[in-house]
N, C-alpha and C positions, 0 to 999 in steps of 0.2 A: 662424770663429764670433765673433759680436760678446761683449765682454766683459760680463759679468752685470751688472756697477758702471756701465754707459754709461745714462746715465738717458733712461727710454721716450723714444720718438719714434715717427714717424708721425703724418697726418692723424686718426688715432682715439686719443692717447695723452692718459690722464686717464680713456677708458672704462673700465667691468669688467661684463667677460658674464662670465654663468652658464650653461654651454652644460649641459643635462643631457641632449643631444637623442642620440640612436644612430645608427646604419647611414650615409648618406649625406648627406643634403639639409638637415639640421640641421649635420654637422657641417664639411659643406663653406659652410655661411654661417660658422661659427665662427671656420674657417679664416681669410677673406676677412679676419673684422671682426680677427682675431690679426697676419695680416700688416702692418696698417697701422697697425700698433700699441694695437691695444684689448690689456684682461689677461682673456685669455679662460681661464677655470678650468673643465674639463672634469669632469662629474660623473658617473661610472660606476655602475652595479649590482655588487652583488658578484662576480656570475658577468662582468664585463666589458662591453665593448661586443661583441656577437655577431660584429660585423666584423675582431676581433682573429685571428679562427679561421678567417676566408673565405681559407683560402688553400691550397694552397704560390702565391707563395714564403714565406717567415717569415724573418721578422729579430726575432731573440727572442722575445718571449711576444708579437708582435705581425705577423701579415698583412701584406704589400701595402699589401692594400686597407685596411683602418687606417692605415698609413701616411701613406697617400696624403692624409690628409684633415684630418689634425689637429698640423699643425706648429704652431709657436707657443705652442701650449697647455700650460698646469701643469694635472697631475692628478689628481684624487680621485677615491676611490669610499666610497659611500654609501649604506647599505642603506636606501632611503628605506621600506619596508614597515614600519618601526620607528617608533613615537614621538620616540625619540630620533633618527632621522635626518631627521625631516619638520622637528622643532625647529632640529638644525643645518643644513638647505636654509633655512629665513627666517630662521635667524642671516647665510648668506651672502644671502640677498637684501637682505637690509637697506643692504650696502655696494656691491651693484649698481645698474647703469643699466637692463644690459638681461638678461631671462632667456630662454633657448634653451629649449625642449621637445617632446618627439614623445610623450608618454605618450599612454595607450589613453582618449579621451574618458570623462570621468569620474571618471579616477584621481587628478587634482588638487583635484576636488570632496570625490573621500574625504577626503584629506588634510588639509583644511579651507585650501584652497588656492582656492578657486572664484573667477574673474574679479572679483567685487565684493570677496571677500576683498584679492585681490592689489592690488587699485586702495585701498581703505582702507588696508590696512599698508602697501604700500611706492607712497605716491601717484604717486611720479618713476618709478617703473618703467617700461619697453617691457618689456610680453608678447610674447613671438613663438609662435606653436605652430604646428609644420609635421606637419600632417597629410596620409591619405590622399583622405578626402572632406572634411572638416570634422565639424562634430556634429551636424551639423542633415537638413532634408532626406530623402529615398527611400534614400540611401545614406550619411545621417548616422552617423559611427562607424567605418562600416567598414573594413575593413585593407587599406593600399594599396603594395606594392610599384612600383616602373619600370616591368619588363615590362610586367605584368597593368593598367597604366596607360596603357603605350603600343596594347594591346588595345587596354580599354573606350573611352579616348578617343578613338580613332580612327587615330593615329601608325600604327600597324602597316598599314591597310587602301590607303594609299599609298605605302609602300614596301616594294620587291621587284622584281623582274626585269618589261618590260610583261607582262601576258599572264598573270602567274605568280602564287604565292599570296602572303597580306600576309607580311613578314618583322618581326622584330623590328630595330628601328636598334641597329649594334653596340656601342654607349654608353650609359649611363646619363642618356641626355638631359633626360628628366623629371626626375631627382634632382636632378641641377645646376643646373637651370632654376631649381626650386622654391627652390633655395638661394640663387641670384641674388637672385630676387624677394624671398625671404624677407632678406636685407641690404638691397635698395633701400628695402622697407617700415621697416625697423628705421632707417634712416636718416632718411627721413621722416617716421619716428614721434618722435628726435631733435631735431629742428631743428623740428619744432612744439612740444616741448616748452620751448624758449626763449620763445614767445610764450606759453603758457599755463602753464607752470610743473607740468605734470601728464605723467604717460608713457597709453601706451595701450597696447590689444591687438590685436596686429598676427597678422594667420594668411595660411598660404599654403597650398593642398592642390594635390597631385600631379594630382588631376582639373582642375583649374583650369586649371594651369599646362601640363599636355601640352595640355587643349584648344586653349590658347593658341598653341601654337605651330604651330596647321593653316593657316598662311599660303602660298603664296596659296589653296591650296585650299578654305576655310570663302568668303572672297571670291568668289571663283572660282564653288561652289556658290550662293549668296547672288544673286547674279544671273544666274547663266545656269539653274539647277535641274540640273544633273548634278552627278550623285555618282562623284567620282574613283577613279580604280583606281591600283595600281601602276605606273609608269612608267620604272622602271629608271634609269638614272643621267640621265637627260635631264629638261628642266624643262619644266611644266604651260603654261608662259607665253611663254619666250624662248628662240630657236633662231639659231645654234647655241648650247648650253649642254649639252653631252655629252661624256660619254667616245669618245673615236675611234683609228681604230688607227693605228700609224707604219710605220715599217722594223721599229724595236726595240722599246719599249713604248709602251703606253698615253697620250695627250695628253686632259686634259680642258680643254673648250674653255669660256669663261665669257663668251659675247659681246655685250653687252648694247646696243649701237646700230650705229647704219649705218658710223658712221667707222671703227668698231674690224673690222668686219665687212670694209671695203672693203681696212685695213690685212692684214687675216689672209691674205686674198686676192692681194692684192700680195704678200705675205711666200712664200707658195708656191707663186706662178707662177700662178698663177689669177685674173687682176684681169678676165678679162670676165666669171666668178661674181657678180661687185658691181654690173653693168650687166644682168643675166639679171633680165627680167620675174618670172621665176618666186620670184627673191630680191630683191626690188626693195628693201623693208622685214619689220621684225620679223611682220608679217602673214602676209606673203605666204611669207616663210621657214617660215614656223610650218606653213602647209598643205602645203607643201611639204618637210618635212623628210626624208623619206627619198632622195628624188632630191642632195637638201643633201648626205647625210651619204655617201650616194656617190660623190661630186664631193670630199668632202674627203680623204678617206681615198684616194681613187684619187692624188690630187696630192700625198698626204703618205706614202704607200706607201716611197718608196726617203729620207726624212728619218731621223736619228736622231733619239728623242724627246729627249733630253737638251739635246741642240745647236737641235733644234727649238724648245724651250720657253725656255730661255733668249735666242735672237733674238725668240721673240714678243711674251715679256713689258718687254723689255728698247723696243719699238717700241712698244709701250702696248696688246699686246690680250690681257687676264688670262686667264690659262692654269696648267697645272698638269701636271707630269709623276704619276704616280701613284708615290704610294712607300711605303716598309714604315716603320715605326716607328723603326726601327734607323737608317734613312737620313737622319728628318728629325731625330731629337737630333743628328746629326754634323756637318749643317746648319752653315754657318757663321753664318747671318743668326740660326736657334735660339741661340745661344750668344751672337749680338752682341745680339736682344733679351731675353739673359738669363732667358730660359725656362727653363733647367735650376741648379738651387738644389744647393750643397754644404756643407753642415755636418759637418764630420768625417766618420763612416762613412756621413752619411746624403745621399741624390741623392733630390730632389723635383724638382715642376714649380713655374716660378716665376709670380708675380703677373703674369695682365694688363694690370692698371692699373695704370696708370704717371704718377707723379703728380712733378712736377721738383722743388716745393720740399721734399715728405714722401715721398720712398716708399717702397715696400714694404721691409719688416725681415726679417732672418732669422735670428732668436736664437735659437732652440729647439728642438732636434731635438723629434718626436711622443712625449712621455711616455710611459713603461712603466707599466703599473699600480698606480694610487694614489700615484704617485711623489712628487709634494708635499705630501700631505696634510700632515704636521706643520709646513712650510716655510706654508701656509695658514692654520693653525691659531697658529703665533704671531704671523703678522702681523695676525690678529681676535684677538687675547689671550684664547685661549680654551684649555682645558684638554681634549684630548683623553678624558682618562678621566671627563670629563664625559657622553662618550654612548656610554659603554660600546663595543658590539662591534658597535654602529651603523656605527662610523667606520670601514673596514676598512684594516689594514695592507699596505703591497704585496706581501704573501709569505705575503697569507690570501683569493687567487682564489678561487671556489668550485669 
């Protein structure tokens, strides 16, 4: 664990977010802008982040899945329903760049917080608000979970088994999506603010964002007029690009032009496959897939997948043995790209981005409840018993 006296670093060090956001998609942007060294200060309700309880497993008064989301971060909690806690939320915005939120459309208005409020008092601010729909609009307000996200936008209606009903993707993919976009925006809201000297409000909603990710299928639609179904592990566009069976397990195949195609072919004894009219190119495969996936699997029938996947990929045609989660932390390459994060008792996932001259930090295990509020409170030389029982202590959860 780096020592507390090593003064900030990272590509984001000199920021300070105000993450008051909950559950997922807020507090995995938090995460992001904390690993690179933003002082991201995490601002709880009295009853917590609802995610502290999403569990077993639990690691003290906190979940998993809180865990999982908010490393880096120092924490408060703050009954903002109070006068007194709305007063100290714009005492810490004052010394912010940027503020995090997912409150229920309107609730900032109460507060006397409303968009033109926020742009007057604190002019350098970045607003972020990661909502479900936005405010506006047919479905202006409304409350938006992943799932019921991966529904309405349409994620679920293409994937599943072919033939079979929509499934839900076993991920939170909308959430982290949202959170992505929601840091690229906050970035770019950033680095305009050196030219204009002003921050803005940045939004990013889960309808947005799952829609966004119906690639190629939205295209796909877009000019041809059909509406895609399910297709099970195989791709709408490019063949082979499937799950297929070995000797021993499962080989997923990623084939994306004629060389790699003609390589995979060679690799298991099959090289007149890559002269066969029927496979001539990505087209002709593609109409052809089932005869394709016959002809593979017949040829790859007596391979180990293991031995398999490692000469394919090794010969240049991306591939993929299928594995359990257990398998791919123990990963040698997991571990050489430093994906797996240890601070003392705590094991996280590490930063994607990987930046050579700043990157990513790992100071702070995910705070227990209200854990720095006073450590906070003297660094704004503010007095505590100023807002009463607004400010909550860490050992008065509700």
């Amino acid at each position: 664990m780096t020592n507390p006296q090593t003064p900030p670093s990272g590509a984001l060090a000199g920021l300070r977010v105000i993450d008051a956001s909950r559950v997922l998609g807020g507090p995995y942007a938090g995460q992001i802008l904390a690993d690179h060294g933003a002082d991201v200060i995490k601002v709880e309700p009295p009853s917590g982040d609802e995610t502290r309880g999403w569990g077993p497993p639990f690691k003290g008064d906190a979940a998993s899945y809180f865990i999982g989301v908010n490393r880096n971060k120092r924490g408060m909690a703050i009954d903002l329903r109070q006068e007194a806690g709305q007063a100290l939320l714009g005492k810490l915005l004052e010394t912010a760049d940027v503020f995090i939120e997912n409150f229920k459309t309107g609730t900032l208005d109460k507060w006397g917080l409303s968009e033109d409020e926020i742009e007057r008092r604190f002019p350098r601010l970045v607003h972020c608000r990661v909502s479900g729909f936005g405010a506006d609009g047919p479905l202006g307000g409304m409350p938006g979970y992943d799932a019921a996200i991966q529904a309405s936008a349409g994620l679920m209606s293409v994937n599943g088994e072919l033939g079979g009903q929509p499934l839900r993707i076993g991920l939170p993919v909308v959430d982290m999506t949202t959170g992505l976009n929601a840091v690229i925006g906050i970035l770019m809201a950033i680095n305009e603010r050196h030219t204009s000297g002003k921050g803005q409000f940045v939004e990013t909603t889960l309808y947005d964002c799952g829609f966004s990710l119906l690639h190629p299928h939205l295209p796909n639609h877009y000019l041809s007029g059909k509406v895609p179904g399910p297709s099970g592990n195989a791709h709408p566009n490019i063949c082979p690009y499937d799950t297929f069976a070995t000797g021993t397990d499962p080989i997923f195949l990623a084939v994306g032009n004629n060389r790699q195609f003609a390589t995979l072919c060679r690799m298991i004894g099959r090289e007149d496959l890559a002269r066969d009219p029927r496979f001539a190119d990505n087209s002709d495969r593609n109409q052809n897939r089932d005869a394709l996936k016959g002809e593979l699997e017949a040829a790859m029938a007596t391979s180990d997948c293991a031995q398999l996947a490692d000469d394919l990929i090794k010969a240049g045609v991306p591939c993929g043995m299928v594995r359990s989660i257990d398998q791919v932390i123990a990963d040698p390459h997991t571990q050489h790209r430093e994906m797996v994060v240890d601070i003392d008792d705590y094991r996280g996932t590490g930063s994607p981005i990987k930046l050579s001259r700043s990157p990513a930090r790992y100071d702070r295990k995910p705070p227990s409840f209200a854990q720095h509020s006073a450590e906070v409170m003297a660094e704004l030389d503010l007095d505590p018993e100023g807002f009463g029982d607004a400010l909550i202590k860490p050992d008065a959860k509700d």
